[in-house]
Residue, then its C-alpha position, 0 to 999 in steps of 0.5 A: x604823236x598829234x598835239x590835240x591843241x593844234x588839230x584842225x577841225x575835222x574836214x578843213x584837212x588840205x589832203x597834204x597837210x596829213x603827210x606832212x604831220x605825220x613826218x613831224x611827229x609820228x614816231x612809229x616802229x616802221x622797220x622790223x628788223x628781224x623781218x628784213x634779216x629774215x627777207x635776206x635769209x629766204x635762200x643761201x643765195x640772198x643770205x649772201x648779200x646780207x652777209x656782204x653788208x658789213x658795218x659800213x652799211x649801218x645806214x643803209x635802211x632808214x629808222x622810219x618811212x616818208x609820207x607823201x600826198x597821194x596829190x604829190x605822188x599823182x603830181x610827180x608822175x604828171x612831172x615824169x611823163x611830161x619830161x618823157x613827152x619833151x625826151x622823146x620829141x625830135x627837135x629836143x633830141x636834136x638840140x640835146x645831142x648836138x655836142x654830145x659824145x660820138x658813143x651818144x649818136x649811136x641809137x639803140x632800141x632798148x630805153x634804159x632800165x631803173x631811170x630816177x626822177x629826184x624830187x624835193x617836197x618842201x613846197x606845195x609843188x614836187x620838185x624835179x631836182x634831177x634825172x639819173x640813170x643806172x639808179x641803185x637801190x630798188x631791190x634794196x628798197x624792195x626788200x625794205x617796203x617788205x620787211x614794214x609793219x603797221x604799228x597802228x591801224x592809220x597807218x596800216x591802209x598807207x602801207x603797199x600791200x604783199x601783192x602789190x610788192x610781189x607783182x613789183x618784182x615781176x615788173x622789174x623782171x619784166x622790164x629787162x626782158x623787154x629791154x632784150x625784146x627790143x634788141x633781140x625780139x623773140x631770141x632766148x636771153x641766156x646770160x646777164x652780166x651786171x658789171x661795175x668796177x671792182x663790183x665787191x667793193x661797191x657800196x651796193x654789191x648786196x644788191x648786185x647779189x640780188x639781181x642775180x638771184x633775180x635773174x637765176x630763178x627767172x632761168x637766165x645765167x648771170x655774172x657780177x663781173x670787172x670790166x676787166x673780166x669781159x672781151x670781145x671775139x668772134x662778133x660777142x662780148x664775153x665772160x669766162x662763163x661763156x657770151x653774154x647777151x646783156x649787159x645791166x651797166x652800173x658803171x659810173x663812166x657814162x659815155x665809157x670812155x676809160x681804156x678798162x671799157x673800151x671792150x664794152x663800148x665796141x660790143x655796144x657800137x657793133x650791136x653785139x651786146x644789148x646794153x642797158x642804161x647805155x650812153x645816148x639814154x645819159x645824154x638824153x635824161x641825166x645830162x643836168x645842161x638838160x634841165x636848162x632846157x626842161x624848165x624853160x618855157x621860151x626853149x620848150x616853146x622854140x621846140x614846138x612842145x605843147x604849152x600843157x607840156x612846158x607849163x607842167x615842166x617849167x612849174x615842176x623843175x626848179x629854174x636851171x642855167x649853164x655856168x659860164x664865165x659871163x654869168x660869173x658876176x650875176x652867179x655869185x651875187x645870187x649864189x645864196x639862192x643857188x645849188x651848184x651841180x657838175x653837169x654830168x655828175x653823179x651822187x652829188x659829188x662835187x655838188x654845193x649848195x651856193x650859201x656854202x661856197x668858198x672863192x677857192x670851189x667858185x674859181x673851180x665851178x667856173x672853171x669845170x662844166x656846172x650848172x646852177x639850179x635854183x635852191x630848193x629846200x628838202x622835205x623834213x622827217x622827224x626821227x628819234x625819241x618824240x620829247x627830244x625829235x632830231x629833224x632829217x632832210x629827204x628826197x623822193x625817189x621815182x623809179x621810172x621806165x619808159x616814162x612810167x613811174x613803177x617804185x616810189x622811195x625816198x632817202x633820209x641824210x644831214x648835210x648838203x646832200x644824200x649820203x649814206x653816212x647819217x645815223x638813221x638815215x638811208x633808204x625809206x621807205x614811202x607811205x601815201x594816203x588812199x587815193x580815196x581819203x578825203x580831207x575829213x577823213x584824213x582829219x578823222x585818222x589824226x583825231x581818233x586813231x593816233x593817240x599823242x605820245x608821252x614818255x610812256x608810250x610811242x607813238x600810234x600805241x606802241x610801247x617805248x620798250x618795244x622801240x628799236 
């Protein structure tokens, strides 16, 4: 696991230097994969969304976890709050929304449920690539941290405990609950309906299967339904099954503007439904215009935003600008040091990174509503055998709400952006040191307790016939 002839001293460790060893050559048994099966098969009802996994899901669950710093995850919920304070204030809210949608004027009570906060890691500082609402894989990734197993007792104490997992899916109950409490107050919440297109064919329809069952043991009916399946009458919106109190919005048209949605949009304008993520949460967070703003410091400034707060972002969001057709020259001549994204775009489509543009895609990112980020490079994990390692890239997932960071994940992937097409690559799962580890006792877990690897031997011990 750890070339001995390149270890530090013991105490000259920086405290993120150990995570970042550890992504490139420990090679442990992370996923235990008949646990995960066995997690899935608790109940009927969740051996049915393993059952919805069919071979396109093959790189859903990644073969080994991410480490983080404790310093860097500390840092990317100082990033998190940071951009919470800015949201929050009028005079950003004002700017942000001036051109935004009608449906986005709308001010409801609830703040949107599983907003993402994206990170890349590969410099010294986290950087916040870009903000998402209606972000997918928690409970997928819930599942995953449970189904994990120290292979050695280093990487043991990195590891979030049972209580700590069991009290996380009490949170995520929790904070939908609080989305109704908003709205409704004390009023009984009796049925949520969890909508996207076409829900079974959705990648993450597994996971539709486990809010349900999350919702059904907590007492509250719930529904995976088609906007198709759902009406407005008599002041509700309804299902065949009967009203629905909440809606848990997956869908992808943001600012529900397609006809098929249009029976959601008036029961969310008339208030008749709590919805949650909703439009105006879109327009204030994951509009990717809005990191023009957040990594600006003379714009934040401008806002009145207190200079603690500006520094803090302008030194976590990698510099952001609008494309327009004045900038094209002065765009192109720096495109190599360029990401490309549309604004109100999602799962990086039609995203490029600029070294890889062609005249034709340049001339359409022109021509459509883009921003363009400064590149920042993504972690790297080292997965497969330790004589022959093939690297993946990562980034690092904050689930967050109401500006509070509840579930840290990380995906794994090759090529430009995330996917879910990477043989060993998907979700991951993060390990992080001790917020009491020092420098020298980090130096110490590397020296003593990780053994290097041979052919014989994994990494941390494990035998390689027992490698997955």
């Amino acid at each position: 696991m750890v070339d001995h002839s390149e270890t530090p001293a013991p105490g000259i460790w920086d405290l993120g230097a150990v995570p970042h060893s550890l992504n490139s050559s420990c090679f442990c048994i992370s996923v235990d994969r008949d646990e995960l099966a066995r997690e899935f098969q608790t109940s009927a009802e969740t051996h049915t969304a393993l059952s919805a996994m069919g071979d396109e899901h093959a790189n859903m669950f990644a073969a080994l976890p991410v480490f983080v710093a404790r310093q860097h995850l500390d840092r990317m919920a100082e990033i998190v709050r940071a951009a919470e304070a800015v949201i929050s204030s009028r005079a950003y809210r004002d700017l942000v929304l001036e051109d935004a949608p009608a449906v986005a004027q709308f001010e409801p009570r609830a703040r949107g449920v599983f907003m993402s906060f994206d990170f890349h890691l590969s410099s010294e500082e986290p950087k916040l690539i870009e903000i998402n609402t209606n972000a997918g894989g928690a409970l997928l990734n819930l599942l995953l941290a449970r189904a994990q197993r120290a292979c050695c007792e280093a990487v043991e104490p990195m590891m979030p405990g049972a209580a700590a997992l069991d009290a996380l899916e009490h949170r995520f109950m929790d904070m939908f609950l609080a989305e109704w409490r908003l709205e409704r107050g004390e009023l009984p919440l009796r049925r949520i309906a969890i909508v996207d297109e076409q829900p079974e064919g959705q990648y993450l329809y597994p996971e539709f299967l486990l809010f349900q069952q999350l919702f059904v043991r907590n007492g509250i009916d719930a529904v995976i339904a088609d906007p198709s399946a759902l009406w407005v009458s008599d002041g509700m919106l309804r299902h065949e099954r009967g009203p629905v109190d909440l809606l848990y919005n997956r869908l992808t048209d943001f600012m529900l503007e397609r006809p098929a949605h249009h029976a959601i949009r008036k029961a969310y304008l008339e208030g008749s439904v709590v919805l949650t993520p909703h439009p105006r949460a879109h327009a204030l967070y994951a509009n990717k215009r809005n990191l023009a703003v957040l990594s600006d410091h003379a714009r934040l400034s401008a806002l009145g935003i207190p200079d603690d707060v500006s520094t803090a972002l302008v030194a976590g969001v990698p510099s952001t600008e609008t494309v327009e057709a004045s900038k094209a020259d002065s765009l192109w001549s720096r495109r190599r040091k360029l990401f490309f994204k549309p604004a109100s775009g999602f799962g990086s489509r039609a995203a490029y990174r600029g070294d890889k543009l062609t005249r034709r895609v340049w001339e359409e990112i022109l021509s459509g509503d883009y921003v363009a980020q400064e590149l920042v490079t993504p972690g790297e994990r080292m997965i497969g055998a330790p004589e022959s390692p093939t690297p993946l890239k990562f980034d690092v997932r904050n689930y967050v709400y109401g500006g509070e960071v509840q579930f840290v994940t990380a995906r794994l992937y090759q090529g430009q952006t995330t996917n879910a097409r990477t043989p060993g690559g998907g979700f991951a799962p993060v390990f992080t040191t001790s917020e009491k580890d020092s420098a020298g006792e980090l130096s110490d877990i590397l020296e003593h307790a990780m053994p290097p690897c041979d052919k014989a031997t994994a990494s941390c011990g494990v035998p390689a016939t027992e490698r997955t």
